[in-house]
C-alpha positions in Angstrom: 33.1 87.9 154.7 36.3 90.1 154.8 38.2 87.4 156.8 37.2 84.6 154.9 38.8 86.6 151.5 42.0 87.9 153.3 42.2 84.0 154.5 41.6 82.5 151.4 43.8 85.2 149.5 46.9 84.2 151.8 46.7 80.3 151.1 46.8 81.4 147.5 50.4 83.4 148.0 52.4 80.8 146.2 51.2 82.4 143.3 51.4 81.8 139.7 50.8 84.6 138.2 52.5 87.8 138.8 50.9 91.2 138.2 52.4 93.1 135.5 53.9 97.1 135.8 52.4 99.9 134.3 54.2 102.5 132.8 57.3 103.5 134.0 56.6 102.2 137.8 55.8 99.2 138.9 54.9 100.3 142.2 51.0 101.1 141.0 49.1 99.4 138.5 46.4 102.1 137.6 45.3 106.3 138.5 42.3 107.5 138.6 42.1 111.6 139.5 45.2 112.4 141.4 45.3 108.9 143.1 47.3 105.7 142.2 46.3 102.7 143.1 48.9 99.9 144.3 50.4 97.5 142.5 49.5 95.3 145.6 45.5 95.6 145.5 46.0 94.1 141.9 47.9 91.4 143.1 45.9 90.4 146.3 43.0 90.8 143.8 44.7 87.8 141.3 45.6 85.7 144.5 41.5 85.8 145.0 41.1 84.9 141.4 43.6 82.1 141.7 42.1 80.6 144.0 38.6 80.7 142.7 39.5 79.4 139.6 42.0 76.6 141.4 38.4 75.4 143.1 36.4 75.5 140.4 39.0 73.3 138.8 38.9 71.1 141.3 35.7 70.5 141.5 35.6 69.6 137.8 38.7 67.2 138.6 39.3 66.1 142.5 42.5 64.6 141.2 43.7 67.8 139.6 46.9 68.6 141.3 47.1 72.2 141.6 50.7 72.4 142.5 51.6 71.4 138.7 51.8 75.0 137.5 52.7 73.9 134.4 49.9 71.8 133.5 47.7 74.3 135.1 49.1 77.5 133.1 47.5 74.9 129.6 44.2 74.6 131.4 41.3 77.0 131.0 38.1 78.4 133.2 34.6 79.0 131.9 36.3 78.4 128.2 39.3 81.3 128.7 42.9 80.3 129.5 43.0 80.7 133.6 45.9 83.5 132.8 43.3 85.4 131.4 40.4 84.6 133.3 42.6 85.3 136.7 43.6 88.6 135.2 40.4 89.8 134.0 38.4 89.0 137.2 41.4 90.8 139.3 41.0 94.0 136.8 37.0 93.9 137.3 37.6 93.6 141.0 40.3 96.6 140.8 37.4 98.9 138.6 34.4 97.9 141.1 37.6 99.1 144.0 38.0 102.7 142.2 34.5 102.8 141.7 33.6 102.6 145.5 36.6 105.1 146.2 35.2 107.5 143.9 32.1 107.3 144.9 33.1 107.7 148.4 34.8 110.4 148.4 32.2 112.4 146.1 29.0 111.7 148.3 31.6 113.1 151.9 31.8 110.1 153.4 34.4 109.5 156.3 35.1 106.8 158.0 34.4 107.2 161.7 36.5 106.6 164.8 35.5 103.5 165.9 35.6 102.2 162.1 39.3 103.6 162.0 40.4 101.8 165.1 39.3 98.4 163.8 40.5 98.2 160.5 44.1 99.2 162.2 42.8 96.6 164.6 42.5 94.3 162.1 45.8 95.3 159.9 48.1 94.6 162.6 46.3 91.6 164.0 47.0 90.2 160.2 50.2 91.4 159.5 51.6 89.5 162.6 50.8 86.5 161.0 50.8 87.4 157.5 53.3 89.7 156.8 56.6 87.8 155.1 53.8 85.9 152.6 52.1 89.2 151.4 55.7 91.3 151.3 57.3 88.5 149.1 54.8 88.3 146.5 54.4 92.4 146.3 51.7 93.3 148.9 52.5 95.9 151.4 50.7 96.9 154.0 49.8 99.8 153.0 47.9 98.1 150.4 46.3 95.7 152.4 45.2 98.6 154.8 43.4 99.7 152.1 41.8 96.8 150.8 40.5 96.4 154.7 38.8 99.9 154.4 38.0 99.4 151.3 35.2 96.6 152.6 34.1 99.6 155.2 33.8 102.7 152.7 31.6 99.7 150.2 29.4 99.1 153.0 29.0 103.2 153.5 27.9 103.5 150.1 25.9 101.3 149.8 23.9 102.6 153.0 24.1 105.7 151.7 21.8 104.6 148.3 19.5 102.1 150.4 19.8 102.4 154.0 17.4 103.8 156.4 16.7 106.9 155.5 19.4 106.6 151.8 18.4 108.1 148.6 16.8 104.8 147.5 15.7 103.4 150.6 14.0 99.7 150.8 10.7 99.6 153.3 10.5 96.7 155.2 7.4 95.6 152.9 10.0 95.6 150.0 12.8 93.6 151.7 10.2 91.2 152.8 8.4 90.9 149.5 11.9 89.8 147.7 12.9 87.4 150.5 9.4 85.7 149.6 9.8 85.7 146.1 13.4 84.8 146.2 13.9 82.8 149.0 12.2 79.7 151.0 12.2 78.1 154.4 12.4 74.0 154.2 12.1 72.0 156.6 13.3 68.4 156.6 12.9 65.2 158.7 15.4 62.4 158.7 14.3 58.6 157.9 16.4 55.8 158.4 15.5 52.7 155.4 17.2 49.8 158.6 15.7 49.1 161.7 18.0 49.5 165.1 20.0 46.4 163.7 21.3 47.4 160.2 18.4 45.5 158.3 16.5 47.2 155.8 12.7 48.3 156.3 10.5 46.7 154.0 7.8 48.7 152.1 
């Protein structure tokens, strides 16, 4: 899943929307506790956003042409201008970042070695490629380091509340129960209306 949103966030680079300073530096864009978060998470955050909203459009209009950014900065997503809606989905995406951080760091989580080596693994694989298109629109790598981890210290968390063994573990029985109730299997089988020469079956 990580590669698919660092993919789809680089296609987005020729961004419309810039992220905005805060305070007297433009170099972060929020603190929480002694840390500052970069300007750059915010931003890859609204090249997500971008895109969503870009397909969402699209799919509402397969003529829409996208590259218009005037015509696209009048246009609007689930009824807010896409300025806003961009911004505000980046912002809850930045909260639900600090979120995991905190929480994080207050359970005494670590990352461990072999987690360490591939998200630098996967940074400089990236940044080969990707490097001039992040820089230009304000990413840097430290920031994208981060946002890589960031998917590693979520997953920690979250086995830390319901993993085997976690603070609000799910039996087996319970997993299995909500796939039931929430999923189903269907099987389908394919039936052509012409015979082997194009001509259509009768009843």
């Amino acid at each position: 899943y990580l590669y698919k949103k660092i993919l789809a966030a680089a296609a987005a680079m020729a961004m419309v929307f810039t992220a905005t300073g805060c305070g007297e530096s433009t170099s972060w864009i929020a603190k929480y506790n002694d840390n500052s978060i970069n300007s750059g998470i915010y931003i890859f955050y609204q090249t997500q956003a971008y895109s969503e909203a870009t397909e969402m459009l699209k799919k509402d209009n397969e003529e829409l042409d996208i590259s218009d950014t005037k015509l696209l900065k009048t246009m609007t997503v689930e009824n807010t201008d896409i300025t806003s809606w961009i911004n505000n989905k980046a912002t809850e995406r930045l909260r639900l970042f600090v979120a995991v951080n905190q929480k994080f760091d207050e359970l005494g989580l670590s990352l461990t070695s072999e987690e360490k080596s591939q998200v630098n693994t996967m940074v400089e694989s990236y940044w080969e490629y990707y490097a001039q298109t992040y820089e230009q629109n304000g990413i840097g790598k430290d920031s994208f380091k981060q946002l890589v981890e960031y998917d590693y210290k979520k997953e920690q968390v979250f086995l830390h509340y319901y993993g085997e063994g976690g603070e609000k573990e799910c039996s087996d029985a319970e997993i299995g129960a909500y796939l039931e109730g929430n999923y189903s299997r269907v099987k389908t089988i394919q039936l052509h209306l012409t015979d082997g020469k194009g001509s259509e079956l009768d009843d």
